[in-house]
Residue, then its C-alpha position, 0 to 999 in steps of 0.5 A: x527950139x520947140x519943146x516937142x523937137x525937145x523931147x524927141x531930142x532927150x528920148x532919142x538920145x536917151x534910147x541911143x544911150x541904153x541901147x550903146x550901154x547894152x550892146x557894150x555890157x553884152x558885147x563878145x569877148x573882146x580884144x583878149x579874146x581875139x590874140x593867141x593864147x598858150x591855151x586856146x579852146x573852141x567856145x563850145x569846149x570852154x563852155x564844158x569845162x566852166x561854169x555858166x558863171x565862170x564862161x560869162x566873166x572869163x570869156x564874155x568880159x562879164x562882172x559878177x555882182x559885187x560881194x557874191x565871191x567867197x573869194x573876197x573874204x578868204x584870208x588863208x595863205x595861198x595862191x588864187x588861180x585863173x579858173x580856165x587854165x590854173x594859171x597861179x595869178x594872185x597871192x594872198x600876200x598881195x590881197x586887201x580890203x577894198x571895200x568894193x566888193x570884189x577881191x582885190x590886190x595891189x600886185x599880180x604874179x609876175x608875167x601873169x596877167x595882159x592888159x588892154x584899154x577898156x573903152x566900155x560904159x563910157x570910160x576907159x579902163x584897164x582890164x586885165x587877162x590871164x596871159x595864158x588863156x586870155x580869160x577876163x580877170x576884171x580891171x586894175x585902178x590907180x586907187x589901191x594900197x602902197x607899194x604900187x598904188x594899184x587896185x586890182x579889182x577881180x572877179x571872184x568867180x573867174x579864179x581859184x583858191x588853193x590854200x597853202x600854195x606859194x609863189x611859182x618859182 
């Protein structure tokens, strides 16, 4: 092999690389995003009722950057709930520190959250949605805590803290 076809090789490899890697972090929401929801909204009504920052994760599948929540040090009782539509999907009693950055339980609130494959950034995934309105949680991983060995690693923004409240009957 020639070193020039060589280097044409890498850099055309590399950009194809940077350039799946982009479209994958800015694709449209995904799967989720496609089903049928108990509440649906047009992306422009979405975009009036959240933040920016809350339509990027919830219904972008965006990340926001690592230990930016106040979510990931609250330590009250209560309930965390998803922004887009109140539905109750984390308790506290169920949230420890991972370390990660993000916050993070080992459980969800009973029939709470879907899940789907996430095959983006060249790995796959479990992302979990709001079952109610489809909004992008984050991910669970098989790296957390007794009882369940789950980490369920959720976007600060994409939720709501109200102190005090307890589990849904």
């Amino acid at each position: 092999m020639k070193r020039r076809n060589f280097l044409y090789g890498t850099a055309g490899a590399a950009v194809a690389l940077m350039g799946g890697a982009f479209t994958m972090r800015n694709r449209p929401g995904g799967k989720a995003m496609a089903e049928t929801f108990e509440i649906t909204r047009s992306e422009d009504e979405w975009r009036k009722v959240l933040t920016p920052e809350q339509f990027a994760v919830l219904r972008k599948e965006d990340t926001e950057r690592a230990f930016t929540s106040p979510l990931n040090t609250e330590k009250r009782a209560g309930m965390f709930h998803c922004a887009g539509c109140d539905l109750p999907v984390y308790s506290s009693e169920t949230k420890f520190d991972s370390g990660t950055g993000w916050p993070s339980f080992w459980q969800s609130i009973p029939d709470a959250i879907g899940t789907k494959e996430d095959n983006s950034f060249f790995m796959t995934r479990t992302e979990c949605h709001c079952r109610r309105c489809g909004g992008h949680l984050g991910h669970i991983f098989d790296d957390g805590p007794a009882p369940t060995g789950k980490r369920h690693c959720i976007n600060g923004v994409a939720m709501t803290f109200k102190p005090g409240a307890t589990m849904p009957s």
